[in-house]
C-alpha positions as CSV (number, residue, x, y, z in Angstrom):
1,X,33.4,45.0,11.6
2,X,36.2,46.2,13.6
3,X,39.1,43.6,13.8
4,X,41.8,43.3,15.6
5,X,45.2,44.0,14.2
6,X,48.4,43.5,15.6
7,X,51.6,45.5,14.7
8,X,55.4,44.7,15.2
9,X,58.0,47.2,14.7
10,X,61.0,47.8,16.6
11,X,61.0,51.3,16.1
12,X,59.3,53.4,18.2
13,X,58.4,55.8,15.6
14,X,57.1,53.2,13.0
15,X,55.3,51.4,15.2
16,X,53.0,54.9,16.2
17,X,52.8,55.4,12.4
18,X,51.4,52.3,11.9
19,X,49.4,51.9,14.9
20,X,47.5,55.2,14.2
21,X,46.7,54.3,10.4
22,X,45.1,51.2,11.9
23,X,43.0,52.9,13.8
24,X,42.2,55.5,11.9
25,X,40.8,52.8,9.9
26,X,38.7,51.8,12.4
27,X,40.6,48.2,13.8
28,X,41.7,47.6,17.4
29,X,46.0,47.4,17.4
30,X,48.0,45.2,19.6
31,X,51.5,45.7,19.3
32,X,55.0,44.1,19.8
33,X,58.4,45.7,19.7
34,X,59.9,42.3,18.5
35,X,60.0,38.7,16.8
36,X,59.6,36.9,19.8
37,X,56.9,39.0,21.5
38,X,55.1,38.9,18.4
39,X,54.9,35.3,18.6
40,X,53.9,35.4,21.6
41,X,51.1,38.0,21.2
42,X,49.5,36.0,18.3
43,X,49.0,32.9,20.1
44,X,47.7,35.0,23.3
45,X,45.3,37.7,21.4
46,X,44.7,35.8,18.3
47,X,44.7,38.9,16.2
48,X,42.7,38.9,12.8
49,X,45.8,40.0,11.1
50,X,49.8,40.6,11.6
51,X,51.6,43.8,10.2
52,X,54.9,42.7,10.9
53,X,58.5,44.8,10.4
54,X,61.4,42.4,9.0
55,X,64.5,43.8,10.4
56,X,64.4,43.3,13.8
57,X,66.8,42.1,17.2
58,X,66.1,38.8,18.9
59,X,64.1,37.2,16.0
60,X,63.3,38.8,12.6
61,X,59.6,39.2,11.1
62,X,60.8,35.9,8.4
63,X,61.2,34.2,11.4
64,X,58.7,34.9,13.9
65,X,56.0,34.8,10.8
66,X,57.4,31.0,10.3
67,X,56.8,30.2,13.8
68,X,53.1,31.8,13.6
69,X,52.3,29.9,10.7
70,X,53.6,26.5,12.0
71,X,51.7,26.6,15.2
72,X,47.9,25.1,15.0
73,X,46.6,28.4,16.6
74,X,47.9,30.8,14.7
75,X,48.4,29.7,11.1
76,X,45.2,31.1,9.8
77,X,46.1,34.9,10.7
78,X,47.7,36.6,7.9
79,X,51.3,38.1,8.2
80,X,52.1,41.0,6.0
81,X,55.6,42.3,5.6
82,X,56.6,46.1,6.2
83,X,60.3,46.5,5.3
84,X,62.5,48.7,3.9
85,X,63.7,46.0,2.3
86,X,61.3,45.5,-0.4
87,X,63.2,44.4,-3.8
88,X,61.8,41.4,-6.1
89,X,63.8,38.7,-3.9
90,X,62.6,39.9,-0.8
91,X,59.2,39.7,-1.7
92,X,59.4,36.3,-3.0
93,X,61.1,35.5,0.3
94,X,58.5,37.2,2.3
95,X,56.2,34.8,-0.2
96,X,58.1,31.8,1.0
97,X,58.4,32.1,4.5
98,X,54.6,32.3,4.5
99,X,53.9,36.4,4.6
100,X,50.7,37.3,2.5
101,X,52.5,40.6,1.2
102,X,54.7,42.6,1.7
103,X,54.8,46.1,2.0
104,X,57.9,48.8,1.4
105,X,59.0,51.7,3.8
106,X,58.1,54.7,3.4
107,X,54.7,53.6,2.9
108,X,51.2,55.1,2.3
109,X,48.2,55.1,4.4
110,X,46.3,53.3,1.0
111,X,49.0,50.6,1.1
112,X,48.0,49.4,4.8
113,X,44.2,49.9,4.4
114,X,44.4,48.1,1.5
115,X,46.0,45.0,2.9
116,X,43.1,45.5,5.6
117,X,40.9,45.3,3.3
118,X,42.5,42.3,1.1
119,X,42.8,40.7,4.5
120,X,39.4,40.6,6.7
């Protein structure tokens, strides 16, 4: 079963890295270049699942995942983290602010298919 997926990075280069690991794996990607268009995209597209990048303009990932998961909509779709920022108290914030996991930059194809995987 093919789900759909969506990823949000503010880099351009990231955000084709993810994307094509996604579907590689065989998921449909949506993706948003920020916070607030990530938002937005979730409660438009109702993905099955967020990959979402922490360090971003506008609104950052902790952020935009508290809104997701506060609105009716939206708060069944899992948010994972990708960050380079990706020590002990960033995972337990990532925890806190309602993200399902959280994943460090550079990261391995295995590490995103296996959140799929956890995930769906």
């Amino acid at each position: 079963m093919s789900n759909k997926i969506l990823v949000v990075d503010d880099s351009a280069a990231d955000l084709q890295n993810l994307k094509s690991i996604v579907v590689k794996a065989g998921h449909t990607v949506i993706t948003a270049s920020s916070g607030m268009e990530a938002v937005n995209k979730a409660k438009e597209m109702k993905p099955d699942m967020i990959f979402m990048d922490v360090i971003m303009d506008n609104k950052d990932g902790f952020e935009a995942c508290r809104e997701i998961i506060s609105d009716k909509d939206t708060k069944d779709i899992p948010v994972v983290f990708v960050s380079s920022k990706c020590q002990k108290a960033d995972r337990v914030w990532a925890e806190l602010q309602g993200g399902k996991g959280l994943i460090g930059k550079p990261y391995t194809e295995e590490q995103i298919v296996e959140q799929i995987n956890a995930h769906s």
